[in-house]
C-alpha positions in Angstrom: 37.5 84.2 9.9 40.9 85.9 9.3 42.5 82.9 11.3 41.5 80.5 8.2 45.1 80.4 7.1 45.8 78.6 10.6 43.5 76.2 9.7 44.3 72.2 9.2 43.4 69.9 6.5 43.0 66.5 7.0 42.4 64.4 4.0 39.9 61.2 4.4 38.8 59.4 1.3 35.7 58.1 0.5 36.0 56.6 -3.2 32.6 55.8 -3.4 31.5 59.5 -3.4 34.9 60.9 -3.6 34.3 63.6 -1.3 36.7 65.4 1.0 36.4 66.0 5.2 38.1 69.0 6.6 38.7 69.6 10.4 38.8 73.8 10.5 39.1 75.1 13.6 38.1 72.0 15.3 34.7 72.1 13.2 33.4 69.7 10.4 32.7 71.3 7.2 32.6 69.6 3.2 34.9 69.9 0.7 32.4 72.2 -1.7 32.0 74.3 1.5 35.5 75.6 0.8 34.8 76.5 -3.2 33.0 79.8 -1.0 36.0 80.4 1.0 38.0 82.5 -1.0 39.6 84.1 1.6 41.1 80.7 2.9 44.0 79.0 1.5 44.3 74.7 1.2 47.1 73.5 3.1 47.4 69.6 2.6 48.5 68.0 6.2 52.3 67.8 5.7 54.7 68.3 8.4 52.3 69.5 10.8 50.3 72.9 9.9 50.4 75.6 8.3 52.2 74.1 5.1 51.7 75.7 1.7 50.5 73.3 -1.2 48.2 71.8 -3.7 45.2 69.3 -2.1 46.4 66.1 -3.9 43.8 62.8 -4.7 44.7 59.4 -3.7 45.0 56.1 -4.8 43.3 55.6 -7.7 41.8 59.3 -8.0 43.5 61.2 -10.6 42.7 64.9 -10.2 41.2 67.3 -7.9 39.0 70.2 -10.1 38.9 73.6 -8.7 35.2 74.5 -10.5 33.6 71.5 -9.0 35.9 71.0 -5.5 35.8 67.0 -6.3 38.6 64.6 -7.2 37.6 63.6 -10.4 37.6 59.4 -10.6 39.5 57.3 -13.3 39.3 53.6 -12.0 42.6 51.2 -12.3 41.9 47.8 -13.7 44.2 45.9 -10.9 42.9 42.3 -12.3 45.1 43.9 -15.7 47.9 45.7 -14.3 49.3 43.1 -11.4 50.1 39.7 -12.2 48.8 36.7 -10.4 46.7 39.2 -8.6 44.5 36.1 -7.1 46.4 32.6 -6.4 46.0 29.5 -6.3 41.6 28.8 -7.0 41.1 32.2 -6.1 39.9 34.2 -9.8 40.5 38.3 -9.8 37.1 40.5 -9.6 38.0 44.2 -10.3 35.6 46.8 -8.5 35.9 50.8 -8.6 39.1 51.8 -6.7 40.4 48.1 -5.7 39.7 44.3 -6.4 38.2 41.2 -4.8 39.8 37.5 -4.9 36.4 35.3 -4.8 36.1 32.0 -5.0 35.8 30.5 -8.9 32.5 29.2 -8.5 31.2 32.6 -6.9 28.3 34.8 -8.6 29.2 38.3 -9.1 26.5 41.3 -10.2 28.9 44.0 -11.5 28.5 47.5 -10.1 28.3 50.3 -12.9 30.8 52.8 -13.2 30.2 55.8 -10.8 29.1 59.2 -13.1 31.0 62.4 -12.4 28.7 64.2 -10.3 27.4 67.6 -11.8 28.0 70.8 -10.5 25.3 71.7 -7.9 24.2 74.9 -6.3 25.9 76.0 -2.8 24.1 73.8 -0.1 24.5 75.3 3.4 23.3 71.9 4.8 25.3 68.8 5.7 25.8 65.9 2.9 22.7 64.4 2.3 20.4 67.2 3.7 19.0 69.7 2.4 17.6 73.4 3.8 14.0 73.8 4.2 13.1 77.3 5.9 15.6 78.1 8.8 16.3 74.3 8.9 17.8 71.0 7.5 16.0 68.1 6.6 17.2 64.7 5.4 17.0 63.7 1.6 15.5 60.8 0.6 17.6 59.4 -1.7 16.2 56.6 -2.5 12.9 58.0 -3.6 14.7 60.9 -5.5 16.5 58.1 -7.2 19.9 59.8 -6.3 21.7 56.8 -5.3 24.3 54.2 -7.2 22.5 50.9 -5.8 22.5 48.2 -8.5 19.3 47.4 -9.9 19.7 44.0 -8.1 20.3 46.0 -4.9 17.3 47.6 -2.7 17.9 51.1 -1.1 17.2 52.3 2.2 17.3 55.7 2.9 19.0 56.6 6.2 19.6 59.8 8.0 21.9 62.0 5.8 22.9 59.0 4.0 21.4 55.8 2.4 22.5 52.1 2.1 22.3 49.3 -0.6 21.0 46.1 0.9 21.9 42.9 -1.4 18.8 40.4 -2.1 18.5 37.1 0.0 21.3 34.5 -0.5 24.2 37.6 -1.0 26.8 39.1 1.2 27.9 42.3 0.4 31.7 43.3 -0.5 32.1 46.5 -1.3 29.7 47.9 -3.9 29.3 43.9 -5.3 26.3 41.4 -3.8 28.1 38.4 -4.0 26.6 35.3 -3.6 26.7 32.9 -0.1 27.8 29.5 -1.1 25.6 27.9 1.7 26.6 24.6 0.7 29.9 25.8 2.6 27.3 25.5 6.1 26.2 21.7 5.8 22.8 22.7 5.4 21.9 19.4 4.0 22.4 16.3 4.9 23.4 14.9 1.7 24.4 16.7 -1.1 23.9 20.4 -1.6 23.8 22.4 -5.0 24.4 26.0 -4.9 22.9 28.2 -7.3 23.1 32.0 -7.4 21.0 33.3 -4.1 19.9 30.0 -3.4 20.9 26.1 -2.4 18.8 23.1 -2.5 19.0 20.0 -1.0 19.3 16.5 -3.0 19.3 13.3 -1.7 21.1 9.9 -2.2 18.8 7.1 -4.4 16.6 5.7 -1.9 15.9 8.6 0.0 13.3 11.6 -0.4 13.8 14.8 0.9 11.8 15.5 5.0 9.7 18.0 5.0 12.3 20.7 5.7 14.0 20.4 2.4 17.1 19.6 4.2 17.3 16.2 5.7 16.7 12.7 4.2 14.9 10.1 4.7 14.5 6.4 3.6 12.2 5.5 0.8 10.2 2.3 1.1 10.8 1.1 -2.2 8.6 -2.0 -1.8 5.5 -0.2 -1.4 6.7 2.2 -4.3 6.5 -0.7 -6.9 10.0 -2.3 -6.8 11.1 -4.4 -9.3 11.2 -8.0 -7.1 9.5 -10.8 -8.8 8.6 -12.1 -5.7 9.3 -11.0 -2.5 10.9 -7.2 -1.2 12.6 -6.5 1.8 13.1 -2.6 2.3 16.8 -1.8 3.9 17.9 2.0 4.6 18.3 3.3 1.5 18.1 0.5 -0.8 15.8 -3.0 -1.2 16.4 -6.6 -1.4 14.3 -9.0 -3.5 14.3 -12.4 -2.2 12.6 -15.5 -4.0 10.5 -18.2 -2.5 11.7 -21.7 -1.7 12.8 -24.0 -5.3 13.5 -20.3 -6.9 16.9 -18.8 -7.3 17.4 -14.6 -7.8 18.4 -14.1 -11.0 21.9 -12.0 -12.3 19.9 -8.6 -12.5 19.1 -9.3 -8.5 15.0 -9.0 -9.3 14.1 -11.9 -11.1 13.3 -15.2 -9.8 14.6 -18.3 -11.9 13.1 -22.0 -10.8 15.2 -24.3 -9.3 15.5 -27.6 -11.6 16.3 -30.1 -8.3 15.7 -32.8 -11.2 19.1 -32.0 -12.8 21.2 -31.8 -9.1 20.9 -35.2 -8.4 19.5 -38.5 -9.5 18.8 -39.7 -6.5 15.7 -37.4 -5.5 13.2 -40.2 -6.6 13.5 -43.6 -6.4 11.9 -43.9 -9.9 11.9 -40.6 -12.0 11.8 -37.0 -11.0 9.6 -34.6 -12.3 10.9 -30.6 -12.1 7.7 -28.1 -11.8 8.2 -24.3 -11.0 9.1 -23.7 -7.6 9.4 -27.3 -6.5 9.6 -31.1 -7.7 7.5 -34.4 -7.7 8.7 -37.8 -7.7 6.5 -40.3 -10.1 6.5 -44.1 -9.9 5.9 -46.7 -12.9 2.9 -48.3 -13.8 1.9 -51.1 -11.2 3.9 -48.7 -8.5 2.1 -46.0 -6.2 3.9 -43.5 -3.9 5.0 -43.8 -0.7 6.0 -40.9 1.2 7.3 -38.2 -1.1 9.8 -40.3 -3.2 9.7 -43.8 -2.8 7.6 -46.1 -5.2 5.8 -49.1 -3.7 4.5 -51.8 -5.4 0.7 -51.9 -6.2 -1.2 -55.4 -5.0 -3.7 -55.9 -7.6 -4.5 -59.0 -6.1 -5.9 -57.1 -2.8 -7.2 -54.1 -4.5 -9.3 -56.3 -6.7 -7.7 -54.7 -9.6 -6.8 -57.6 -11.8 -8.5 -59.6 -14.4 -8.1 -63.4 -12.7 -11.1 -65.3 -13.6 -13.3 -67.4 -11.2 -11.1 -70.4 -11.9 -7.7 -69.0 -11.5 -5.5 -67.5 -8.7 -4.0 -63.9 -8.4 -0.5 -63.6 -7.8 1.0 -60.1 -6.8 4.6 -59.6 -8.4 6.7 -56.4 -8.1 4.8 -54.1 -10.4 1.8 -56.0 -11.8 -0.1 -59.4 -10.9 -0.3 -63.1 -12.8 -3.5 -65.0 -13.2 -2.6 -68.9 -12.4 -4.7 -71.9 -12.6 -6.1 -72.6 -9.6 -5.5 -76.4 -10.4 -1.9 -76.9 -11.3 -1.8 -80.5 -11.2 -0.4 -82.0 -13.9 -1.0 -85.6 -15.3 -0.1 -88.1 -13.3 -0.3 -85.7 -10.9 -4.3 -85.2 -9.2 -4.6 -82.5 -6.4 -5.6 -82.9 -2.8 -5.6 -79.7 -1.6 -4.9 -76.0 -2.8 -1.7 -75.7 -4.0 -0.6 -79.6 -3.7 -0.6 -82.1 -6.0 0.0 -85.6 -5.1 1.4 -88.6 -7.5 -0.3 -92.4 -6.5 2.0 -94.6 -6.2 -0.5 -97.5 -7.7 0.5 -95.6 -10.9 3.5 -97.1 -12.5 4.7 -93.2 -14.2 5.1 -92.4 -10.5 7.6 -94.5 -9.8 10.2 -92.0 -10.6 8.6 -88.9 -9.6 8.4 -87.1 -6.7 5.6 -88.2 -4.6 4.6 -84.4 -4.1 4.4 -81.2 -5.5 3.5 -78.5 -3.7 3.1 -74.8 -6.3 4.8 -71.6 -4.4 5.3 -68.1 -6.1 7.5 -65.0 -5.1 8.6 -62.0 -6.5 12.2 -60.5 -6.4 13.5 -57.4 -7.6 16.3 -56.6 -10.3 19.8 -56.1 -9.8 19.8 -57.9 -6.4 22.5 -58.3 -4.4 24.2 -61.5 -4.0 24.5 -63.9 -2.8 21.1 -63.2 -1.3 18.9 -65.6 0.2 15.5 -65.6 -1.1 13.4 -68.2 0.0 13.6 -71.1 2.8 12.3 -74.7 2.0 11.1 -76.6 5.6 9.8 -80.2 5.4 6.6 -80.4 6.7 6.8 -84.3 7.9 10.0 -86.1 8.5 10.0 -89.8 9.6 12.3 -91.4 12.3 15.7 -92.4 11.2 15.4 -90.6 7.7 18.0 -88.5 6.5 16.9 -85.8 3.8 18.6 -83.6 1.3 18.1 -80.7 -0.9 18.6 -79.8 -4.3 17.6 -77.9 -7.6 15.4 -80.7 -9.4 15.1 -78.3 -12.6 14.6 -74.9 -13.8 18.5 -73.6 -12.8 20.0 -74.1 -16.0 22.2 -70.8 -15.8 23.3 -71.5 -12.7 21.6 -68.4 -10.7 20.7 -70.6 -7.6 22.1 -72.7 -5.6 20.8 -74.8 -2.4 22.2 -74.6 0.9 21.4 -76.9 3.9 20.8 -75.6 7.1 19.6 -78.6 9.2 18.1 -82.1 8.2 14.5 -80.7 7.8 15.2 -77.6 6.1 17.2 -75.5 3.5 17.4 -72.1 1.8 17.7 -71.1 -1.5 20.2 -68.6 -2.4 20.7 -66.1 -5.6 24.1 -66.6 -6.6 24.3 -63.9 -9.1 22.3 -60.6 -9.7 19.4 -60.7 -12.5 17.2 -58.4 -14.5 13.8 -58.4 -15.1 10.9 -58.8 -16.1 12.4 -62.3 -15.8 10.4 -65.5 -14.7 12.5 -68.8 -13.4 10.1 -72.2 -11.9 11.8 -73.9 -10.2 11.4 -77.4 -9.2 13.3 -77.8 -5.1 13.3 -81.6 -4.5 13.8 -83.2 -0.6 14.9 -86.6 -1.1 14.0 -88.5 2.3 17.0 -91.8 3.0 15.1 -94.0 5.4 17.0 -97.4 6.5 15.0 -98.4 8.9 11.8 -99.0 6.3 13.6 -101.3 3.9 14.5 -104.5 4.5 16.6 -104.8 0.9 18.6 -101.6 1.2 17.5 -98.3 1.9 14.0 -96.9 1.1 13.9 -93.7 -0.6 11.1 -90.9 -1.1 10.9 -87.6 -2.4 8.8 -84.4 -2.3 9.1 -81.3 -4.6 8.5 -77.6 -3.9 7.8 -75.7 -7.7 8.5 -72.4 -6.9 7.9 -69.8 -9.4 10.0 -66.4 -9.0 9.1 -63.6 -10.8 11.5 -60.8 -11.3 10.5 -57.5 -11.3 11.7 -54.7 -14.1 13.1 -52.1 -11.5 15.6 -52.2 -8.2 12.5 -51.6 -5.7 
């Protein structure tokens, strides 16, 4: 062993365990091996070998003691001592002989300071065995409880060693678990939340998380009790609420609001228009009944057998109700000959004047009419050779609403010269005077023949 002082040193640090590894003669020995080896002298590597000095500590070790052969440790607080140690987002973690530049958000279990080591007894056995008998067998550090793991941390024992293993959802750096931001890794298909060791998966509103906690998928919020009045259409990832024909969706896009059609235009019913939810009905006036959907059509009492004519009068239909006439007419000197005609004698001397006869019409004409209109056509029913005939208004035009025009020698039409309103009723006596010359032997010979037409005017345009 005399060939010790030949020997080399080679300094490796570990600061975790602060120990030293020296290469003599080519053969691996510890640091406490040489506390026995008084007869060898440290030579720090300097220069080659064989240089005399003192085994100095590194970095951040601040001593080397003789009793115990270890480099005692005193940590530097590098987060304190350099400035801007971390840029930009990056926040300064200091750890036992260095530091760490994590991310802000990142979750950090502090390791505790290292104690100094006591002074043990000479152990002939490499680090981390231990002699039993002639041999060496591994310590279990982990069930002796000689280890530095953080209380976070799990140990597992390994040959002549042991390691710290961080717990699920932590990387470790150093002597630190830090935690794994898996939300860096697109994990989910929306939006991820980290939390320390963990993540979890959220979803947009309107989806629900798949059965693997990671992806999304559409909700069916109409079977889920949406908010729609009336009908629900599900779309990916939202709904629509649609309402039923003669409803409109309301501003808060659930609610269904009727449609008043009543108030969008007046002509929707010929008469009046009635608004009922979800739709509208068209009414007519009394004496009217429905036609279609909208239009109003007049009632005819007289066919329906609704009226109250007696057995001695007539029914006559107007627009909107009926009139009960007297089936005889005839009015003195007047005597009737058939339905509807009356005939004047001419053996009566108040005849002479008269029309020899009248023959009772009646019509029915709505209000507001457009003129001029023709209404009603007068024929003659018998005409005699060589007699020339004319028309006119006899009576019962005293406003001037009528006037005659002539369309041949036998027949005429009567035309409404300006619009009326009803109920209105006019009679109306149209006289055909007949010019014969060939009859008279004095000058001509004259007859004449009168329709009486009564028009009733109904109270409405239809």
């Amino acid at each position: 062993m005399n060939d010790c002082f030949s020997c080399s040193l080679l300094k490796i640090i570990n600061p975790l365990i602060s120990h030293y590894i020296i290469l003599l003669n080519h053969k691996q020995t510890t640091s406490y091996d040489l506390c026995f080896l008084s007869f060898c002298q440290l030579v720090p590597l300097v220069n080659g070998f064989n240089s005399g000095a003192t085994i100095e500590c590194y970095i951040s070790l601040q001593f080397f003691d003789l009793t115990t052969c270890l480099c005692l440790p005193s940590d530097i607080n590098e987060c304190e001592t350099i400035p801007d140690a971390c840029k930009g987002e990056m926040k300064c973690f200091n750890h036992y002989g260095g530091y760490l530049c994590l991310p802000r958000s990142a979750s950090v279990i502090p390791a505790p300071e290292p104690p100094i080591a006591p002074t043990e007894p000479f152990n002939p056995c490499p680090l981390g065995y231990e002699p039993q008998g002639d041999s060496c067998v591994d310590i279990d550090e982990c069930e002796r409880e000689e280890h530095d793991c953080q209380p976070s941390q799990q140990c597992i024992n390994t040959l002549g060693a042991f390691t710290c293993q961080c717990p699920d959802g932590y990387r470790k750096v150093g002597t630190e678990c830090i935690d794994i931001d898996e939300c860096r890794y697109r994990y989910c298909q929306h939006r991820c939340v980290n939390v320390p060791g963990s993540f979890s998966c959220q979803c947009e509103p309107g989806f629900q998380l798949a059965g693997n906690n990671r992806s999304c998928i559409d909700v069916n919020e109409c079977d889920m009790g949406a908010p729609c009045s009336q009908r629900c259409y599900n779309t990916y990832g939202t709904f629509l609420c649609r309402c039923d024909q003669g409803y409109e969706l309301g501003p808060d896009g659930f609610a269904c609001n009727d449609i008043d059609e009543c108030s969008y235009s007046s002509y929707l019913c010929q008469y009046q228009c009635v608004n009922e939810p979800g739709k509208f009905s068209c009414v007519c006036p009394e004496g009217y009944q429905l036609l279609g959907t909208r239009l109003c059509q007049d009632i005819n009492e007289c066919e329906t057998g609704e009226h109250q004519c007696s057995e001695t009068q007539t029914c006559v239909n107007i627009h909107g109700r009926y009139q009960c006439v007297d089936a005889n007419r005839c009015q003195d000197p007047y005597v009737q000959v058939s339905e509807n005609r009356c005939v004047c004698p001419v053996n009566k001397p108040a005849c002479r004047d008269l029309p020899f006869s009248i023959v009772h019409r009646y019509m029915s004409i709505t209000s507001e009419r457009s003129v001029p209109s023709d209404i009603f056509q007068i024929q003659a029913t018998s005409v005699s050779p060589g007699a020339y005939n004319t028309f006119r208004i006899r009576s019962g035009d005293d406003n001037g609403d009528f006037y005659i025009r002539q369309i041949n020698n036998i027949s005429a039409m009567l035309v409404l010269a300006r619009a009326v309103s009803g109920p209105r009723e006019y009679t109306l006596d149209l006289e055909m005077v007949s010019v014969n010359p060939l009859l008279s032997y004095q000058g001509s010979y004259q007859t004449s023949s009168a329709l009486r037409l009564s028009i009733y005017v109904g109270p409405y345009t239809f």
